[in-house]
C-alpha positions in Angstrom: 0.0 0.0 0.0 2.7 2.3 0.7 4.1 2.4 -2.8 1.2 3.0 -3.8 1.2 6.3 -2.0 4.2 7.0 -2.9 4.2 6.6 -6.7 0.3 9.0 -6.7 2.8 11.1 -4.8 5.5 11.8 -7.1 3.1 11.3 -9.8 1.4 14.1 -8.5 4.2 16.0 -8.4 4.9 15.9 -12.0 1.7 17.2 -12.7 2.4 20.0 -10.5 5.4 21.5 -11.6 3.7 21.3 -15.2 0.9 23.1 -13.8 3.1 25.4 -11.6 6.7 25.8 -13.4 8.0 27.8 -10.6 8.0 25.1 -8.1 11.0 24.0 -9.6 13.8 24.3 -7.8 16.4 27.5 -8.8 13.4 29.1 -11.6 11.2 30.5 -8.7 14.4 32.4 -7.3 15.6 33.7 -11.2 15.5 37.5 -12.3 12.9 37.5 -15.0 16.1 38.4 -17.4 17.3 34.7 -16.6 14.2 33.1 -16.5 13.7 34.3 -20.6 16.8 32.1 -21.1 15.5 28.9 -19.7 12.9 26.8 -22.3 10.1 26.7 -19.1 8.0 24.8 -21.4 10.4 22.0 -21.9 11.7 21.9 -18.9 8.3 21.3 -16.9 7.3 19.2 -19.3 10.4 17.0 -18.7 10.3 17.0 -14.8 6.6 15.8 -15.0 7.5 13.2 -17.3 10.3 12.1 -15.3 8.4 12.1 -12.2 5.2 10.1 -13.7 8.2 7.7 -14.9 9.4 6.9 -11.6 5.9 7.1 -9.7 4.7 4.1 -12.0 7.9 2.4 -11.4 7.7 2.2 -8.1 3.9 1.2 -7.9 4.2 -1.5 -10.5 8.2 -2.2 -9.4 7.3 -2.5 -5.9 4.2 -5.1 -7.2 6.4 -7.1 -9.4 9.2 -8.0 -7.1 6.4 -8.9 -4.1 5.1 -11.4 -7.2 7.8 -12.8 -7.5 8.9 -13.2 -3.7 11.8 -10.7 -4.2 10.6 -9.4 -0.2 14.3 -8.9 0.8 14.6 -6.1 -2.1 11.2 -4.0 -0.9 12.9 -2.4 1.2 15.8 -0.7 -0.6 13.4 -0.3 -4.1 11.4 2.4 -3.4 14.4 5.4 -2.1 16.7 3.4 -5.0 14.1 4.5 -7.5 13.4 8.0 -6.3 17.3 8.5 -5.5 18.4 7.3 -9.0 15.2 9.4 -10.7 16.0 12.7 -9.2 19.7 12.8 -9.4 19.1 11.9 -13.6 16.4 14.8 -13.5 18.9 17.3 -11.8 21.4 15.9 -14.5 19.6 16.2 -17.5 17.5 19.1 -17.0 20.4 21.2 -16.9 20.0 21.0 -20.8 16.9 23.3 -21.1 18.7 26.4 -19.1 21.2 28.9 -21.1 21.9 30.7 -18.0 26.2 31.2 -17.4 26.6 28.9 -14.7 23.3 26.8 -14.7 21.0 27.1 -12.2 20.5 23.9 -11.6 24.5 23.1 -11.0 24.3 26.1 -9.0 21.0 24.2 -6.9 22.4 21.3 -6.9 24.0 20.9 -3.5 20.6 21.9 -2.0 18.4 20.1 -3.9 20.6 16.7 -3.2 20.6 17.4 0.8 16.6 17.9 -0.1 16.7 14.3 -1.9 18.3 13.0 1.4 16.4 14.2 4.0 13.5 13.4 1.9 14.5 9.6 1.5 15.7 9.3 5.4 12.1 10.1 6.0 10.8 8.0 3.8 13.2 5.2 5.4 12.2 5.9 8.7 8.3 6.0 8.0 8.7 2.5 5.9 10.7 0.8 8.7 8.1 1.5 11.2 5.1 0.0 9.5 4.2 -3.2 11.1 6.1 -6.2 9.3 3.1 -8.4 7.4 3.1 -12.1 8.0 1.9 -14.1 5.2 2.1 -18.5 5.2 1.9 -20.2 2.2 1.5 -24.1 1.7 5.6 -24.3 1.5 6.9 -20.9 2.9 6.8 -18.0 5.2 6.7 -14.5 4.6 7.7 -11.4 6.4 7.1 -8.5 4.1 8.2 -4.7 4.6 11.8 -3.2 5.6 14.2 -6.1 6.0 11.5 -8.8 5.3 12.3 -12.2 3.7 10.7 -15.7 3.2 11.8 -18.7 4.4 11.3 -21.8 2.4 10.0 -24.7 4.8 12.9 -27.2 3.9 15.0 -24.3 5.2 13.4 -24.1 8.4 15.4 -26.1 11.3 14.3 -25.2 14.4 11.3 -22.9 16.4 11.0 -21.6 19.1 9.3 -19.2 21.3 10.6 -17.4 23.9 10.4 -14.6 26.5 13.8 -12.9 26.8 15.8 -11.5 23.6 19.3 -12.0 23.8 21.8 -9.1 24.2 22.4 -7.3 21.2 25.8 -6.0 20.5 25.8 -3.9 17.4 23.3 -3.1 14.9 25.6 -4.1 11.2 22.4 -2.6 8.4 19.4 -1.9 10.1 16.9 0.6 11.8 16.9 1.2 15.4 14.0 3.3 16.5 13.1 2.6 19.8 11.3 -0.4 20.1 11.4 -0.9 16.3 14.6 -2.4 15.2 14.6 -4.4 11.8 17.8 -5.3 9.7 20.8 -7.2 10.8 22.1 -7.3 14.4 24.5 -8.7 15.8 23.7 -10.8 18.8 24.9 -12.3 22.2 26.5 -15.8 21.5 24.6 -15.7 18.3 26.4 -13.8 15.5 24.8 -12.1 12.8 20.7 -12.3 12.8 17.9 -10.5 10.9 15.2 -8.9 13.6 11.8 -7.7 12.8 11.2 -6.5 16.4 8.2 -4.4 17.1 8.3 -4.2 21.1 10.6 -4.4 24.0 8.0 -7.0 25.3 8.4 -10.4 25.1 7.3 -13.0 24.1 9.9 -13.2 20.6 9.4 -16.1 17.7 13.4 -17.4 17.3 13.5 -19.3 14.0 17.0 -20.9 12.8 17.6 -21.7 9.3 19.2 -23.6 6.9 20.2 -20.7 4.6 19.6 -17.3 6.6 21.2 -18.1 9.9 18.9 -17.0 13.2 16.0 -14.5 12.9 13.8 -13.1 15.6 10.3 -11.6 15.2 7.9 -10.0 17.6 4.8 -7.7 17.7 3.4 -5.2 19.7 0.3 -7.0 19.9 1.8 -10.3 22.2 -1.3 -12.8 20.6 -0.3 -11.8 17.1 3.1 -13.3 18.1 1.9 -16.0 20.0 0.2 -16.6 16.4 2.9 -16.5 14.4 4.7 -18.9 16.3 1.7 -21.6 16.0 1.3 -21.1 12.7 5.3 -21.3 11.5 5.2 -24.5 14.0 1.7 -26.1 12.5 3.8 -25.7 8.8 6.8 -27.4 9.8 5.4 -30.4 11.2 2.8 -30.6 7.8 
């Protein structure tokens, strides 16, 4: 759903700055003498093209790789799309302005700490969304930031229980209070993924095959309790 939001967003956007040319960064601050040298018309009608481009890529991106169980990736697509789309826009559209020193070189700096910010928030509002839990008849699923799937074969042992175990350093990961999703690494037990949602126990600990430990918990403690019965029910099937 959030890509969703995200790619209306930015398509959104595009309309805009057609619409309202000087919402383009460096044009709304130019002289009028240096906005006669800059083809407006081209120029807006690029940035909304380019932002329509990436809004439908990430909608239908985002879509494709959850089809084809890509879950690990969700999480970086969506700021590697608008990251990638905005620094080619800043790039290109430096084309359509005939002003000595460009105003969009001379933006640039700006507009990228813009970008930044922009995708940090993104990050952080993405990593605290609930993970999803899905089960299918040979896999589970934990979609959102950091999520994966585990194939059943892969599955060795689970367990539940009421105590994490000290963790030593986060490696690639959000920390954010009681949210901390990525790769930790952990008391006597290395590397692991977490999708924790709470301080509270109780915590799911499954081992694998393929993706070492990973520990998952949720605010709610029944929804855990859940998850645990249901990754248990699939592994004895």
């Amino acid at each position: 759903m959030i890509a969703l939001y995200i790619g209306l967003f930015l398509i959104g956007i595009g309309f805009l700055v057609k619409a309202f040319p000087n919402l383009i960064s460096g044009y709304n601050t130019m002289s009028q003498k240096q906005k006669e040298k800059v083809d407006i018309v081209r120029l807006s009608t690029f940035m909304r093209n380019g932002f329509v481009v990436m809004g439908l890529l990430v909608i239908f991106g985002y879509l494709a790789l959850k089809l084809i169980g890509k879950h690990a990736l969700l999480g970086y697509f969506i700021p590697g799309v608008i990251l990638t789309g905005v620094i080619f826009l800043v790039f290109k559209a430096k084309k359509f302005d005939q002003n000595e020193g460009n105003m969009v070189k001379s933006k640039l700096k700006n507009l990228i700490g813009i970008i930044v910010i922009t995708l940090v928030a993104v990050m952080i509002v993405y990593g605290v969304i609930p993970s999803k839990f899905e089960l299918s008849d040979d896999r589970v699923i934990f979609s959102g930031m950091y999520g994966t799937e585990i194939e059943k074969f892969n599955v060795e042992t689970v367990s539940l229980i009421n105590k994490m175990p000290p963790i030593k350093a986060r490696t690639n990961g959000l920390g954010l209070g009681p949210i901390r999703k990525g790769f930790f690494r952990i008391e006597d037990q290395g590397k692991c993924r977490l999708l924790l949602h709470s301080f509270q126990g109780p915590f799911v600990k499954i081992s694998t095959k393929d993706q070492g430990t990973i520990f998952v918990n949720f605010k709610d403690q029944a929804k855990t309790e859940l998850v645990y019965a249901e990754i248990m029910a699939l592994n004895e099937l």
